[in-house]
C-alpha positions as CSV (number, residue, x, y, z in Angstrom):
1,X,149.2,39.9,206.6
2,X,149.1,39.2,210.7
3,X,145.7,38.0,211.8
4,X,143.6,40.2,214.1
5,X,144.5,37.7,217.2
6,X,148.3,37.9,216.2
7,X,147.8,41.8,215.8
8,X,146.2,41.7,219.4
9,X,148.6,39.9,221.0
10,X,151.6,42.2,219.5
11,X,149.6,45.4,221.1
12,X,149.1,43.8,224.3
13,X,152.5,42.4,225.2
14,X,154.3,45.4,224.0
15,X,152.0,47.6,226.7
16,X,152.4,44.7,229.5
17,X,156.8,45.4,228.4
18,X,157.2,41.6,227.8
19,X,159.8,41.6,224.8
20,X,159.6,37.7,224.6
21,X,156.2,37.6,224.3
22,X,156.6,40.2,222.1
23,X,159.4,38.6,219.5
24,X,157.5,35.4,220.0
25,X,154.4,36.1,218.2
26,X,156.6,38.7,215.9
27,X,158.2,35.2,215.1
28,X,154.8,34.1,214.9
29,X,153.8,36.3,212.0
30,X,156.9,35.8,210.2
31,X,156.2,31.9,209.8
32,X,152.7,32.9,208.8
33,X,153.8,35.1,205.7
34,X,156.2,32.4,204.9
35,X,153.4,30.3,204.8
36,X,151.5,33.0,202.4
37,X,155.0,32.8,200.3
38,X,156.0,35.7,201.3
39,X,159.4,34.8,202.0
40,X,161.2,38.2,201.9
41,X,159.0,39.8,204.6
42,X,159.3,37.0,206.8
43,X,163.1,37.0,206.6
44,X,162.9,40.7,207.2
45,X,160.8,40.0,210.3
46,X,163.3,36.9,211.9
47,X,165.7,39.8,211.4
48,X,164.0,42.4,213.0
49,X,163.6,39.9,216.3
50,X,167.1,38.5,216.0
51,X,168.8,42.3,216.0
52,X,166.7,43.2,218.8
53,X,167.2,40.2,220.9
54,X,171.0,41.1,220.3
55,X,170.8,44.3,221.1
56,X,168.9,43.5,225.0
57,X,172.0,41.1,225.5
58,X,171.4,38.2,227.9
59,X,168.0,37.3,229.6
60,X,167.3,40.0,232.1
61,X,166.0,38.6,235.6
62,X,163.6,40.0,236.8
63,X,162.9,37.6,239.7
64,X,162.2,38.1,243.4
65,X,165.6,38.2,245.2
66,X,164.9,34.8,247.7
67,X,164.5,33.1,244.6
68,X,167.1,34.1,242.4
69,X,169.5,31.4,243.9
70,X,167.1,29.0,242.6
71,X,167.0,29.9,238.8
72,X,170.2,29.2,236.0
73,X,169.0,31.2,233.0
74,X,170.1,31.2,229.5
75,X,169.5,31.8,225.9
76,X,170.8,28.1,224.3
77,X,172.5,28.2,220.9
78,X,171.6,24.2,220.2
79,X,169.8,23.3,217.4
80,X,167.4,20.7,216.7
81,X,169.7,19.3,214.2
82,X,172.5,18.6,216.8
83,X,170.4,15.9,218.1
84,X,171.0,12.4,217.6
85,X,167.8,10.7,218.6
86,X,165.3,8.2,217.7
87,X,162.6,9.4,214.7
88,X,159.8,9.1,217.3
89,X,161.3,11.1,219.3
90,X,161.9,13.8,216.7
91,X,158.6,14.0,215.9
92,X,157.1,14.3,219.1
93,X,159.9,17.1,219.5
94,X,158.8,18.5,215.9
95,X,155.2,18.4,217.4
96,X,155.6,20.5,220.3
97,X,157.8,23.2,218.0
98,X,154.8,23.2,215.9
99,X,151.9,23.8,218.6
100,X,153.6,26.4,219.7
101,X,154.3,28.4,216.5
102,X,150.6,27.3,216.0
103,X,148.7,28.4,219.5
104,X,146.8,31.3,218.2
105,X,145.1,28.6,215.5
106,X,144.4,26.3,218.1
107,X,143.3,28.2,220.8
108,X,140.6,30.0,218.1
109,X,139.2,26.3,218.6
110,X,139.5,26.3,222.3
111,X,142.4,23.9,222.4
112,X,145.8,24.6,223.8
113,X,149.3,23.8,222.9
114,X,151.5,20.9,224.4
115,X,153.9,22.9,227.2
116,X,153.9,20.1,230.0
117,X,156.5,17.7,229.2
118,X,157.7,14.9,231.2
119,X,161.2,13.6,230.2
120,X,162.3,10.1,231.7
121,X,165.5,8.6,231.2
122,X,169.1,7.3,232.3
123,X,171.3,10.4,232.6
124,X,173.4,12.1,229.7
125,X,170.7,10.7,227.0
126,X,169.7,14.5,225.9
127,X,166.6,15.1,228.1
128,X,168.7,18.6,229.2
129,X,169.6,19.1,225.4
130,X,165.8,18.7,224.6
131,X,164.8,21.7,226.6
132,X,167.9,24.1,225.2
133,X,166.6,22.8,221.7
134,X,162.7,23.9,222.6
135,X,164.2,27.4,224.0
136,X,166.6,27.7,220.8
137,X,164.0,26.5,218.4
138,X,160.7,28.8,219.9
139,X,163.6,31.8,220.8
140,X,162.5,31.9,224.8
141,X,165.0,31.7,227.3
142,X,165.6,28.4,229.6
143,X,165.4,29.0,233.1
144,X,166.9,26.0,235.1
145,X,164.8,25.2,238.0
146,X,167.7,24.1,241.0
147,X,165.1,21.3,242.2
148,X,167.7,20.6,244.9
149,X,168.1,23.9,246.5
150,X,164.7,24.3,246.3
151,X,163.8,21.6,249.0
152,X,164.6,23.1,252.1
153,X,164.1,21.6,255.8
154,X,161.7,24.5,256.6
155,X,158.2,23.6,257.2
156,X,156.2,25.6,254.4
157,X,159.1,26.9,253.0
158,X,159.4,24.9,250.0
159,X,155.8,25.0,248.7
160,X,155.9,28.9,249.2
161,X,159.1,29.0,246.7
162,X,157.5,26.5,244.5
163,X,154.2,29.3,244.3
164,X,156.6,32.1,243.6
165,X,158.3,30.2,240.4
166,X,154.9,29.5,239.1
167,X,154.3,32.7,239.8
168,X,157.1,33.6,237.3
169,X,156.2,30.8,234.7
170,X,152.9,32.8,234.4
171,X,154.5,36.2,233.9
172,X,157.4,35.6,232.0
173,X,157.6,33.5,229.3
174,X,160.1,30.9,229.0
175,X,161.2,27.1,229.0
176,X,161.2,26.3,232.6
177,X,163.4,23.0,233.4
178,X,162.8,21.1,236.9
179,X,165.7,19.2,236.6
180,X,165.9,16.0,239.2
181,X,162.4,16.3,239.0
182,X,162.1,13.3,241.5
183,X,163.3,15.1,244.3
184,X,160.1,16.9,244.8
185,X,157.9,14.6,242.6
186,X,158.6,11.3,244.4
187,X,155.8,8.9,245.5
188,X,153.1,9.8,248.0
189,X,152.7,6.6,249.2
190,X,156.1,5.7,250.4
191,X,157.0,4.9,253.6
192,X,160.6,6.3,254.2
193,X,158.6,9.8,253.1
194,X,157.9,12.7,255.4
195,X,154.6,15.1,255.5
196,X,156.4,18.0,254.2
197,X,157.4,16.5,250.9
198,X,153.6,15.1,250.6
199,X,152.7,18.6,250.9
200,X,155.2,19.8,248.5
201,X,154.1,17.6,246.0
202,X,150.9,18.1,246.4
203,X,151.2,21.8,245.7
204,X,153.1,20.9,242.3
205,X,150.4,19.0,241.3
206,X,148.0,21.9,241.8
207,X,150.3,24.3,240.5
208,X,150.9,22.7,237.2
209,X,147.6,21.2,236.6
210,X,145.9,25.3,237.3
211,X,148.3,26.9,235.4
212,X,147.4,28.4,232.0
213,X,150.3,30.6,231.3
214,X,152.1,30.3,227.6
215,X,155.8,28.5,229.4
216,X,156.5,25.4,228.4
217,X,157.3,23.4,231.7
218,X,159.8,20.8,231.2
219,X,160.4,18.3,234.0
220,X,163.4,15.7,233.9
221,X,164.3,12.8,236.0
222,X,166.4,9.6,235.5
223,X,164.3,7.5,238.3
224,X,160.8,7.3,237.0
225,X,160.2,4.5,239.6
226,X,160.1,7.1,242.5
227,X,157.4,9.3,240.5
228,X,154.0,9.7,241.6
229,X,151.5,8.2,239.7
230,X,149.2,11.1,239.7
231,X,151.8,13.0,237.9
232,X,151.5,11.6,234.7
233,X,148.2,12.7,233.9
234,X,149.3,16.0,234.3
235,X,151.9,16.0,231.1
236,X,150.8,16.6,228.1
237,X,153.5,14.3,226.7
238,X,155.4,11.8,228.5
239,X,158.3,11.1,226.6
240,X,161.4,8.0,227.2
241,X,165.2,8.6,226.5
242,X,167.4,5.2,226.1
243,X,171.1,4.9,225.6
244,X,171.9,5.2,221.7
245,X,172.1,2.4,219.5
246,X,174.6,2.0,216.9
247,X,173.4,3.8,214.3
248,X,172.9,6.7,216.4
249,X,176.6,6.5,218.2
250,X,177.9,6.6,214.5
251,X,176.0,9.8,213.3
252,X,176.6,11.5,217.1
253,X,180.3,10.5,216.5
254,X,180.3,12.0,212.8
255,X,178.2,15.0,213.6
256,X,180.7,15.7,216.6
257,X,183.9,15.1,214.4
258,X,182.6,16.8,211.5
259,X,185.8,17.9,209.4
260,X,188.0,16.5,211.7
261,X,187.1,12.7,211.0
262,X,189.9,10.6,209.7
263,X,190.0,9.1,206.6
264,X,189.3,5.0,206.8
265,X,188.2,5.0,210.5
266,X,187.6,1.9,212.2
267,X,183.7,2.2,212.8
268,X,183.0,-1.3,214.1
269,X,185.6,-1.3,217.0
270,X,184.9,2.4,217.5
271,X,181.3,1.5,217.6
272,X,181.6,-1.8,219.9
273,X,184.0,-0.1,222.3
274,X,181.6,2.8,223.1
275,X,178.4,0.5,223.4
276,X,177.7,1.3,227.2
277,X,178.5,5.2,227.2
278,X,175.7,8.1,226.4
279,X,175.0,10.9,224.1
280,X,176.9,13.4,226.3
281,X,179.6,10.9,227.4
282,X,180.4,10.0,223.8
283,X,180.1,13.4,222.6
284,X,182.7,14.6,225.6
285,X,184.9,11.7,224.7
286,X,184.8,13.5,221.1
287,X,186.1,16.3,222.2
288,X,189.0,15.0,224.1
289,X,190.0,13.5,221.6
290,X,189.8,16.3,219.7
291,X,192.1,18.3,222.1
292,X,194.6,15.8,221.5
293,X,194.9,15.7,217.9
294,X,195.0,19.9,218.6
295,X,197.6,19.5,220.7
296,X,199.6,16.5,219.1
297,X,199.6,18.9,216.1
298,X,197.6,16.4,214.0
299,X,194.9,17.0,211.5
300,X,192.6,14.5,212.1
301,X,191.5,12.2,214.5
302,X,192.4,8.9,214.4
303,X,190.2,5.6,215.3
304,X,192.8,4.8,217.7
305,X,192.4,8.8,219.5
306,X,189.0,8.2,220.0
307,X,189.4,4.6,221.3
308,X,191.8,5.9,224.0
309,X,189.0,8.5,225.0
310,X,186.2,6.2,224.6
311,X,188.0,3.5,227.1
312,X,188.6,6.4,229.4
313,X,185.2,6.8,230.1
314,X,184.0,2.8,230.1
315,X,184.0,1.4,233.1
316,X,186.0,-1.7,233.6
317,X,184.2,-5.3,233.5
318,X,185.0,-6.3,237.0
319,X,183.2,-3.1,238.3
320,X,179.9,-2.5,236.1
321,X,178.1,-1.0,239.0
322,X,179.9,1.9,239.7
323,X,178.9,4.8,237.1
């Protein structure tokens, strides 16, 4: 049976009409019963939520025209099990998935769940896959915060657009990504910066640290470097992305492939040759080479398809600087 709080909560987002909130702690329930063992009611439940999610279609904006330019929203169909990333990493990922589900039991004891996550890493190393896995995983919808068309040259400007999406982070429940996260978030202290940035920044970090809504805020850069220092303390988790190592090319390769991986493939060239790209680059070169064999009118594909694909997209040794 649903605890009193969970019970609540159902009652009170359905009169507020916030259906995410409201699938969210039905979701919530249905993990508790399986918990309890009851496993048929709980799969009645998912399939409740999942036929009503269908039904509402795509995530409906309901944001204030002069920002709408500024949020990408989607419902992400990636998994958790798509990614190919260190153990650590999965369980801090696990973690979050699991304070969620679990909020109601920890805020009973006054405690809250991780949502303020800090991603830091070289691009195409799955810190943008992370947050569609969280929005898959805890069924909320992404909204892509365009960090870059946020900034604006207009004195006040930015910091008043930056109120109205926190605004929105506490009304509507979602995964909110600030992508480029540097471009807003960059040092205080240096020299080449200007007073409206410093202002900026200084109104994220007193947006996110008084915000108490249920979101999960996800912010992303690739130059931790130009990050203020005072911005750390404000994640709840601070997590690092490096290129993949060799293990993890293999399985990304495999999981990629799937049925359409040769027979007797040449993993150690394949391997060496693709020792400088990313998840995302390596899983693109996958798919090229996957289009060939489609249209070649081949059934698998070959070590040598993939190493034309992989080479395509490695940079050559007299220019290592340019990607």
């Amino acid at each position: 049976m649903a605890t009193a709080e969970q019970i609540k909560s159902l009652i009170r987002s359905h009169l507020k009409n916030d259906p995410e909130r409201f699938y969210s702690i039905a979701l919530q329930v249905a993990a508790h019963e399986a918990r309890q063992g009851h496993s048929s009611l709980a799969h009645d439940i998912r399939d409740i939520v999942d036929k009503a999610r269908k039904d509402r279609g795509a995530v409906v904006l309901q944001f204030p025209k002069d920002i709408l330019g500024l949020v990408i929203s989607d419902n992400p169909d990636i998994t958790k099990s798509a990614m190919v990333i260190p153990t650590a990493l999965e369980m801090r990922i696990d973690r979050i998935i699991h304070e969620y589900r679990q909020q109601s039991k920890l805020k009973a004891h006054g405690l809250t769940h991780r949502r303020k996550i800090l991603l830091i890493g070289p691009p195409g190393t799955g810190k943008t896959m992370t947050a569609k896995v969280l929005a898959h995983e805890l069924h909320l919808p992404l909204h892509t915060i365009q960090v870059d068309r946020l900034v604006t040259k207009f004195m006040g400007e930015t910091s008043a657009k930056l109120r109205q999406i926190f605004d929105l982070i506490q009304s509507q429940m979602g995964v909110y990504l600030f992508d480029e996260f540097d471009a807003i978030g960059g040092e205080r202290s240096l020299e080449n910066d200007v007073g409206e940035m410093r202002r900026v920044l200084n109104a994220f970090l007193q947006f996110i640290e008084q915000d108490a809504s249920d979101s999960i805020i996800v912010a992303a850069t690739n130059s931790p470097k130009l990050l203020d220092r005072a911005l750390f303390r404000r994640f709840d988790d601070v997590m690092y992305y490096e290129q993949p190592t060799n293990e993890e090319r293999k399985r990304l390769i495999e999981n990629v492939l799937g049925t359409y991986l040769g027979s007797r493939f040449a993993w150690k060239q394949v391997v060496a040759d693709s020792r400088d790209l990313s998840h995302a680059e390596i899983d693109q070169a996958c798919r090229d080479a996957i289009k060939h064999m489609i249209l070649s009118e081949k059934n698998t594909v070959t070590a040598t398809d993939l190493l034309m694909t992989i080479n395509e997209r490695s940079l050559p040794e007299e220019n290592p600087g340019i990607r």
